[in-house]
C-alpha positions as CSV (number, residue, x, y, z in Angstrom):
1,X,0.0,0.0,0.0
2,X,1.3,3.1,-1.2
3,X,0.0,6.8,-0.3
4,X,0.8,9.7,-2.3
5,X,0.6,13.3,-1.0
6,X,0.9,15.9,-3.6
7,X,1.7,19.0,-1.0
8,X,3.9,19.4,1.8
9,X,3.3,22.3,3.8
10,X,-0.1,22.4,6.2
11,X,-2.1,20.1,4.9
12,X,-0.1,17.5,2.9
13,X,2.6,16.7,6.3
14,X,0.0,16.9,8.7
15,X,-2.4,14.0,6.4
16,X,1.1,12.3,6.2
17,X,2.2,12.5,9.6
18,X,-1.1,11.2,10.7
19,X,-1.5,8.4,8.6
20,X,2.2,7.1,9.4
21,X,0.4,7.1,13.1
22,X,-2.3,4.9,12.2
23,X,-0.5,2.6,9.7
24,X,3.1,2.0,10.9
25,X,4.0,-0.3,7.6
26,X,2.4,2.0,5.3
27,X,4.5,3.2,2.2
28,X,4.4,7.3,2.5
29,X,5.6,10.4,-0.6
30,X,4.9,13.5,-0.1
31,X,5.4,15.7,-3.5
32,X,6.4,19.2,-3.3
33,X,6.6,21.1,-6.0
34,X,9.1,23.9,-4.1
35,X,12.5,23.7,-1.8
36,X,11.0,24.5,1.3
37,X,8.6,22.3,3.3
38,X,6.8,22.8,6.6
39,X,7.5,26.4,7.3
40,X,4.7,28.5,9.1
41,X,3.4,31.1,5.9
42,X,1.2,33.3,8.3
43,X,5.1,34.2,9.6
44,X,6.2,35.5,6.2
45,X,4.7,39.1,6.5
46,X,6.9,38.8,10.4
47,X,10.4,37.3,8.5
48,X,9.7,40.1,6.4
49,X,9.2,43.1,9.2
50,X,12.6,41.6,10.8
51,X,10.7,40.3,13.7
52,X,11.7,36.7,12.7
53,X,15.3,36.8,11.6
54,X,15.8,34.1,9.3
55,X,13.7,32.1,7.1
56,X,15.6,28.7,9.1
57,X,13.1,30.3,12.7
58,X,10.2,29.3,9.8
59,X,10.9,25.5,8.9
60,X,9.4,23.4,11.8
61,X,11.0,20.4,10.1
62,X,12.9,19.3,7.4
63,X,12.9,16.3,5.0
64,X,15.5,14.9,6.0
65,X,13.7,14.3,9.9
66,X,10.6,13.1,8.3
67,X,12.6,10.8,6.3
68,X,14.8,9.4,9.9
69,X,12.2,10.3,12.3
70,X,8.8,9.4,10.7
71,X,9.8,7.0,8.0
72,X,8.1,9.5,5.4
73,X,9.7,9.9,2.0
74,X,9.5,14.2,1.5
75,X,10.5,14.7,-2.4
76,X,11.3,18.7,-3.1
77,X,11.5,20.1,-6.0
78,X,8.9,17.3,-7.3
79,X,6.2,18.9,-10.1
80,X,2.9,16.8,-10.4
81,X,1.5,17.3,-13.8
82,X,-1.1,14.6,-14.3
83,X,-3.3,12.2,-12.3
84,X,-4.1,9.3,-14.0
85,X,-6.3,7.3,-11.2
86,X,-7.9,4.8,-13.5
87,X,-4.1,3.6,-13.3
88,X,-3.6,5.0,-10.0
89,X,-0.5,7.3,-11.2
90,X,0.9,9.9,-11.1
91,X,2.9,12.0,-13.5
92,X,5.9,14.0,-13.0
93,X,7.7,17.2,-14.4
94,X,10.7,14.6,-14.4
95,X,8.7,11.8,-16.6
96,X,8.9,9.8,-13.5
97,X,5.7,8.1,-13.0
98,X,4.6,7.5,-9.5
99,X,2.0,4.5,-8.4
100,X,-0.4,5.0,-5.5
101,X,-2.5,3.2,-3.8
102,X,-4.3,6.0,-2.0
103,X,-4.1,9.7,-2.7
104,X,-4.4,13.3,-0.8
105,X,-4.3,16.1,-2.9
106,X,-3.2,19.4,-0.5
107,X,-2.2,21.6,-3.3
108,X,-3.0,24.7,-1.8
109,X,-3.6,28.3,-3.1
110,X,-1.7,31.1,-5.2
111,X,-2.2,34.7,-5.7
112,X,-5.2,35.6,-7.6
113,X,-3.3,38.5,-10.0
114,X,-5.7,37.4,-13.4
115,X,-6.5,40.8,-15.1
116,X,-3.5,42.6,-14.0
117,X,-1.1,43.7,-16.6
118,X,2.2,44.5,-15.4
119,X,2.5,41.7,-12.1
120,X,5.8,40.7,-13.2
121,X,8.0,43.7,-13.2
122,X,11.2,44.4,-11.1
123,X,9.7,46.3,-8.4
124,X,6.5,44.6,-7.8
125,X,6.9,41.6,-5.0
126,X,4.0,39.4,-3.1
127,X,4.4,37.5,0.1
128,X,3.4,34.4,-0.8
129,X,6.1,32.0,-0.6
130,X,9.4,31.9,1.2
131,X,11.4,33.1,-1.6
132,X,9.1,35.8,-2.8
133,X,9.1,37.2,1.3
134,X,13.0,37.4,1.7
135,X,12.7,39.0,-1.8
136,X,11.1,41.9,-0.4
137,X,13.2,41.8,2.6
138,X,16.2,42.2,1.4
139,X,15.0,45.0,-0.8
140,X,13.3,47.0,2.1
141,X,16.7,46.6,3.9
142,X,18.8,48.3,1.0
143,X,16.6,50.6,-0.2
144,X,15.5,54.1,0.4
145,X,11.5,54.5,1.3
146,X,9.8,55.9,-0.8
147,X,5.8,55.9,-2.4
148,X,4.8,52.0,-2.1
149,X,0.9,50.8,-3.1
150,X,-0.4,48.1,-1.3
151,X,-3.4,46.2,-3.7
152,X,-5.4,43.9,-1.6
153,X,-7.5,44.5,1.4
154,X,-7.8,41.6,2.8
155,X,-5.3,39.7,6.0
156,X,-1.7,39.7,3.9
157,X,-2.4,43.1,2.4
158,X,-3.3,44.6,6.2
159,X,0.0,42.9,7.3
160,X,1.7,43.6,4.5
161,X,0.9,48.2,5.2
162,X,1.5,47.3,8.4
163,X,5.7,46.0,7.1
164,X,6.3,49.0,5.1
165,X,5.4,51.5,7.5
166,X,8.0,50.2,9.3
167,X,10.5,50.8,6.8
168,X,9.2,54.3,7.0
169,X,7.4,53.4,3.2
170,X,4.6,56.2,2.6
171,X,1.5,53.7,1.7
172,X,-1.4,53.9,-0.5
173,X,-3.6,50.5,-0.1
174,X,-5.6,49.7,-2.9
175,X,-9.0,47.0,-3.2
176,X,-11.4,46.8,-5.6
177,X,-13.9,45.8,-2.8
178,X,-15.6,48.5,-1.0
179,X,-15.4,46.6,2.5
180,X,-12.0,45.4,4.2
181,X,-11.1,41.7,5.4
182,X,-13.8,40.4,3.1
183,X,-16.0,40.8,6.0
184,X,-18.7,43.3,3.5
185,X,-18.7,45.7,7.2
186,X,-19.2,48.8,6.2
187,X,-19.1,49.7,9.8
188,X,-15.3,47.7,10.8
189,X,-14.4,49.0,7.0
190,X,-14.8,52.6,8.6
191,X,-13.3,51.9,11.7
192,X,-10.2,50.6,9.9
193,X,-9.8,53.3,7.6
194,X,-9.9,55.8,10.7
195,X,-7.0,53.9,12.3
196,X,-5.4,53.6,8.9
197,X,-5.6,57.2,8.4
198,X,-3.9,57.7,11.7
199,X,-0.7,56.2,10.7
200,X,-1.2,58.1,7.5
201,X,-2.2,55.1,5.2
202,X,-4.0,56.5,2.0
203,X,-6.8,54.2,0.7
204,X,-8.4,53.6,-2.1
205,X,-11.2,51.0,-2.2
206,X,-14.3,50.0,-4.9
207,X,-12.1,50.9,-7.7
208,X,-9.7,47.4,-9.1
209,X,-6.3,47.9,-10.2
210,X,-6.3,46.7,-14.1
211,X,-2.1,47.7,-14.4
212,X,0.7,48.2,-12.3
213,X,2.0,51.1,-15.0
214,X,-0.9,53.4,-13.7
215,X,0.4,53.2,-10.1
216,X,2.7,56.2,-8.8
217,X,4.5,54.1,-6.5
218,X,8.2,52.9,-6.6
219,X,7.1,49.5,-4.4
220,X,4.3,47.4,-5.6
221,X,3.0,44.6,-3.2
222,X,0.2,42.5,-5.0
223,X,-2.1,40.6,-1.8
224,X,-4.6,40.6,-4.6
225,X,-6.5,37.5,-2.8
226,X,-6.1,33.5,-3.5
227,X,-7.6,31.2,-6.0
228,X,-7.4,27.5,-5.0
229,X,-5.2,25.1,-6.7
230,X,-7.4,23.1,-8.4
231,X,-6.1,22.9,-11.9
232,X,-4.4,19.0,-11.8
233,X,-8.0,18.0,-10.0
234,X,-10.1,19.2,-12.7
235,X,-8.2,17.7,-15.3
236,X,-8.1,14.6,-14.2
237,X,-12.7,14.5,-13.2
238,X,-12.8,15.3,-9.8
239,X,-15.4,17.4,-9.1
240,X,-15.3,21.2,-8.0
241,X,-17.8,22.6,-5.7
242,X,-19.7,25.6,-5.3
243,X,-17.1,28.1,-4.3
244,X,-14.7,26.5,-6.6
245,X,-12.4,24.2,-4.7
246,X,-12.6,20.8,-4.7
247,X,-15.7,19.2,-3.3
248,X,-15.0,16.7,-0.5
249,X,-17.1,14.5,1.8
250,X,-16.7,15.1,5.7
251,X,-14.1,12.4,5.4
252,X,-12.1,14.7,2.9
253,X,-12.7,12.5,0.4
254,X,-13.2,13.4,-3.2
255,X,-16.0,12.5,-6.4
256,X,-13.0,9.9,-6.9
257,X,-12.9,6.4,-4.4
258,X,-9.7,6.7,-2.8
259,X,-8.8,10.4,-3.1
260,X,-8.6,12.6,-0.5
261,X,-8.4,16.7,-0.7
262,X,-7.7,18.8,2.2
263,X,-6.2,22.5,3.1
264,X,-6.7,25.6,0.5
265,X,-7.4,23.9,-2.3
266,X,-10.8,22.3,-0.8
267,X,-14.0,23.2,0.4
268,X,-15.0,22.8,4.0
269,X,-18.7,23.1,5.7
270,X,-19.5,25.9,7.8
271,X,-21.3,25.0,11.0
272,X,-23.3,28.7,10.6
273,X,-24.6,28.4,6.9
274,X,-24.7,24.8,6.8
275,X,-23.4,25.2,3.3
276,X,-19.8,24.4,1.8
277,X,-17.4,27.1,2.3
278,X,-13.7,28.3,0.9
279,X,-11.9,30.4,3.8
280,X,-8.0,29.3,3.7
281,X,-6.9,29.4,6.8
282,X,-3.7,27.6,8.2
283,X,-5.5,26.2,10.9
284,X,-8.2,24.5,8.7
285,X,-5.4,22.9,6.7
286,X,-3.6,21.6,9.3
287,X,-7.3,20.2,10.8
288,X,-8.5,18.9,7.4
289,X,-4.9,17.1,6.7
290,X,-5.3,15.3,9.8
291,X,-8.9,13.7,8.6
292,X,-7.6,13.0,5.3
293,X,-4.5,11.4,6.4
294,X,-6.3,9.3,9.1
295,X,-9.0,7.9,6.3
296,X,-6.6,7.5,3.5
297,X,-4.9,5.0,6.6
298,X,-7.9,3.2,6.9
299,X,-9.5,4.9,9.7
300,X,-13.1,7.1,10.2
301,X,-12.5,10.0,11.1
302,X,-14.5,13.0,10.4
303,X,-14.1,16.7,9.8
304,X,-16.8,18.7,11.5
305,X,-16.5,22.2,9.8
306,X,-15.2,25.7,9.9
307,X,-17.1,28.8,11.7
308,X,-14.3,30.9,10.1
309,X,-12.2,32.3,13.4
310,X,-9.2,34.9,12.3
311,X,-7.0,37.4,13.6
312,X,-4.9,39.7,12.0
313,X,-2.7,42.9,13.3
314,X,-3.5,46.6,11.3
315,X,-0.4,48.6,12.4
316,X,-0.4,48.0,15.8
317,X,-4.4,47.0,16.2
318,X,-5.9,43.5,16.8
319,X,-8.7,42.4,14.7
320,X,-10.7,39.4,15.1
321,X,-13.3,37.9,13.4
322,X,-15.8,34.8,13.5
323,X,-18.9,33.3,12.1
324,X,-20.5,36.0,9.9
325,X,-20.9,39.6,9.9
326,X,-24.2,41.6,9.5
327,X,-24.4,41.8,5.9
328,X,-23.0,38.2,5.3
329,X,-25.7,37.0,7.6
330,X,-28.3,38.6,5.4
331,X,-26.7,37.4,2.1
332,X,-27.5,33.8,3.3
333,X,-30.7,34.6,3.8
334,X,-30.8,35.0,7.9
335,X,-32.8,37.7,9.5
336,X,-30.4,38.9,12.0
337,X,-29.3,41.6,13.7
338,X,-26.2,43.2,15.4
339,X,-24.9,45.7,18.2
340,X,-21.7,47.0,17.7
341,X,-20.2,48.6,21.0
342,X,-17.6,50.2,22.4
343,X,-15.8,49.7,25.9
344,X,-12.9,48.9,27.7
345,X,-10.5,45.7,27.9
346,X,-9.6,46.5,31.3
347,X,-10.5,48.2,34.3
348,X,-9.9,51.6,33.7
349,X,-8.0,52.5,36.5
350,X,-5.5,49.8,35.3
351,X,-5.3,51.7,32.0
352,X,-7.9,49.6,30.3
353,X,-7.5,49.9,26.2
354,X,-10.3,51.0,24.1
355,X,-12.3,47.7,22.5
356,X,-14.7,47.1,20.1
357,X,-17.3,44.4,19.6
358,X,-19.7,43.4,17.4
359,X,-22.0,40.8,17.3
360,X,-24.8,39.3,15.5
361,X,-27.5,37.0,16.2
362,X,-30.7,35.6,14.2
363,X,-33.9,37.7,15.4
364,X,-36.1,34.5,15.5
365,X,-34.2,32.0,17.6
366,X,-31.5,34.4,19.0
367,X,-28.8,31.7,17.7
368,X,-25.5,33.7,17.3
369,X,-24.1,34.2,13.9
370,X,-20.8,35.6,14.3
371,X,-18.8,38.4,16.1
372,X,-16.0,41.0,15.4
373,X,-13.3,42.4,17.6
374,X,-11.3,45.0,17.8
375,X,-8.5,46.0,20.4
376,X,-4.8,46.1,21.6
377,X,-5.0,43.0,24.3
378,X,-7.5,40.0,24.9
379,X,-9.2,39.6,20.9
380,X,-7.6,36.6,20.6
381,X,-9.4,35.1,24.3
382,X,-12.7,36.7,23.4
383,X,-12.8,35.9,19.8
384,X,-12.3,32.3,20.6
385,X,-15.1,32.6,23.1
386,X,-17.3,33.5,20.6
387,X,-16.0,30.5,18.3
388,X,-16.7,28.0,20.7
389,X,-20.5,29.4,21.1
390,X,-20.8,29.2,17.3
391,X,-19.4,25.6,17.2
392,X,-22.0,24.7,19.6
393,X,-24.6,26.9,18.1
394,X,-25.4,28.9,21.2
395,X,-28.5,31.2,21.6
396,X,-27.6,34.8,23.2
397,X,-30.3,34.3,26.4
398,X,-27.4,31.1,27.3
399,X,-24.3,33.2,25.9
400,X,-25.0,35.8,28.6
401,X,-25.4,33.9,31.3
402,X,-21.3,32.7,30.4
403,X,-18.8,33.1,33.5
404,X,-16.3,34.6,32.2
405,X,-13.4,35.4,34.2
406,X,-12.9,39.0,36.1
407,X,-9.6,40.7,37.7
408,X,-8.1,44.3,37.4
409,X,-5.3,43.7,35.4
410,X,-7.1,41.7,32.7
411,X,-10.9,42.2,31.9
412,X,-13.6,44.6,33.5
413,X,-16.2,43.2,35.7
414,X,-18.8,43.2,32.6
415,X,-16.6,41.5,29.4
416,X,-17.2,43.9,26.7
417,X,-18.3,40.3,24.8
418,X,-21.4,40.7,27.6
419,X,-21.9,44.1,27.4
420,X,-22.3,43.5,23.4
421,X,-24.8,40.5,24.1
422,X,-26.5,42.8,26.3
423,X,-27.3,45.6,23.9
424,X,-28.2,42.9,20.8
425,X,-30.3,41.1,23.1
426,X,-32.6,44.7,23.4
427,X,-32.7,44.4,19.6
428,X,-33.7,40.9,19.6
């Protein structure tokens, strides 16, 4: 028995790793198509800021220790073309062609940059890959700052302002979506824009870039969105889904017996909608590799879904997200409603930090939808508070009644996640 991974970053080592758990004598390749394997991507906009010093602090392992340590055979540099699965194959840029038994395809995503004429030049650079961030690095560290454009309003674009400001770049962000974070909230959209503006961010937004040559800027960074990889699954028949990745059971398995699909280049099921869903999001990967390996070794295992939980820094400010926002709620077709507050993180006598917090509930059964946070300290506690009540699908009359911890030095004696439930429940 022979299992082929085509994939080895989130996904692809974590379905390897797992099914080298459940099936000791079990013949393991993982395909990359790059150099570099296992190395954390949501630390590239951090290698490139100097906060991580070398790419090497990026690489939790090499192939060399899966190859001695887990008996896993990690091929770099290793370009699948075609899948032949009536023959169970294959096909590589080398000619080699490569039998399995079982298959996980965890071929990720790339930089959406169709319709933009000039992506390739000299001075425009992306952060999505380890050689493209150290790229940019070394350029910010030799050269003088200057005008740089930002296109993309989503997490790496944020992150990516949030790097050139500290090179002392003047920044213009550009998106042709009117909202930020793909969230379509007008009202965090405004609140962004006013912290943006304080670190003197232009922004342009509703209006797409069509050409770099138009820009005025002597930096380009592209964060232009993803696109899942799902060019070698097509070909072969495997069947896309509604948001165009690649369709999978709850098992990650495929339209094809035998063939798994996991991380950015599949769907997964949101426990809000109840519908398939593309959000690419390390941790997903990491969650949906696990399944696929464990099933591809013979086991049942089950992948329960995504509510969509993220966090991101803006220059300095922590934004957190989960489940849906007001206007995504009413795009599926829920009558909900939200509160957006404002308060403190702290006590303010123990200089408590301004926080914001939004969140939304359905008016009929009072189930909640999704929240948004924003703040310097505790998002990340909160926001995973309100994940856990999604993942359960908790009403707001139980949500309130939560005991949530209380001191000085760290939260207020009414959470501002309370004081939010509080003024939706009025409005419910």
């Amino acid at each position: 028995m022979r299992l082929v991974v085509i994939g080895a970053v989130a996904a692809g080592l974590s379905a390897a790793t797992r099914a080298r758990r459940l099936d000791p004598n079990l013949d393991i390749v993982v395909l990359e198509k790059g150099d570099t394997v296992s190395y954390g991507a949501c630390g590239l906009p951090y290698l490139v800021q100097d906060k991580v010093r070398h790419l090497e602090d990026l690489v939790v392992y090499t192939p060399a220790y899966f190859q001695k340590e887990r008996n896993i055979e990690v091929r770099t540099n290793s370009e699948v073309l075609e899948m032949e699965h009536p023959r169970r194959r294959v096909r590589l840029a080398s000619g080699e062609f490569l039998q399995y038994s079982k298959l996980i395809i965890a071929t990720g995503a790339r930089p959406d940059v169709s319709g933009l004429a000039g992506a390739d030049q000299p001075h425009v650079f992306s952060l999505n890959s380890p050689a493209a961030a150290v790229r940019l690095k070394h350029h910010l560290m030799r050269a003088k700052p200057g005008r740089a454009s930002v296109i993309g309003g989503g997490y790496i674009g944020l992150e990516a302002v949030e790097v050139l400001r500290t090179y002392g770049w003047r920044v213009t962000l550009l998106s042709g979506n009117a909202n930020l974070l793909q969230r379509d909230e007008p009202e965090l959209t405004r609140r962004l824009l006013s912290h943006l503006d304080r670190f003197r961010v232009d922004t342009v937004l509703g209006q797409r870039v069509r050409q770099i040559d138009g820009l005025p800027a002597d930096l380009v960074i592209l964060a232009t969105g993803l696109k899942p990889n799902v060019e070698l699954a097509e070909q072969a028949g495997i069947e896309l889904g509604r948001t165009g990745a690649i369709r999978v059971s709850d098992r990650m398995e495929t339209s094809f017996g035998g063939v798994y699909a996991a991380g950015d280049c599949a769907e997964a099921m949101h426990r809000v909608t109840g519908r398939p869903a593309w959000i690419p999001l390390g941790t997903t990967a990491n969650k949906m590799g696990r399944v696929a390996g464990a099933c591809a070794a013979g086991a049942r295992e089950r992948f329960a879904g995504i509510v969509g939980t993220s966090i991101v820094r803006v220059c300095g400010l922590g934004v957190a997200c989960t489940g849906l926002s007001l206007s995504q709620a009413k795009r599926e077709g829920l009558h909900a409603a939200a509160a957006w507050v404002k308060t403190r993180d702290r006590a303010a006598y123990f200089q408590g930090r301004p926080t914001e917090v939004e969140l939304v509930a359905e008016r009929s059964t009072g189930r909640l939808l999704g929240a948004t946070i924003l703040g310097e300290h505790g998002m990340e506690g909160r926001i995973n508070v309100v994940a856990t009540a999604l993942q359960t699908q908790m009403r707001l009359d139980d949500f309130l009644q939560l005991d949530l911890a209380y001191a000085p030095p760290f939260a207020p004696v009414w959470d501002p996640l309370l004081i939010a439930a509080q003024q939706l429940q009025k409005q419910l």
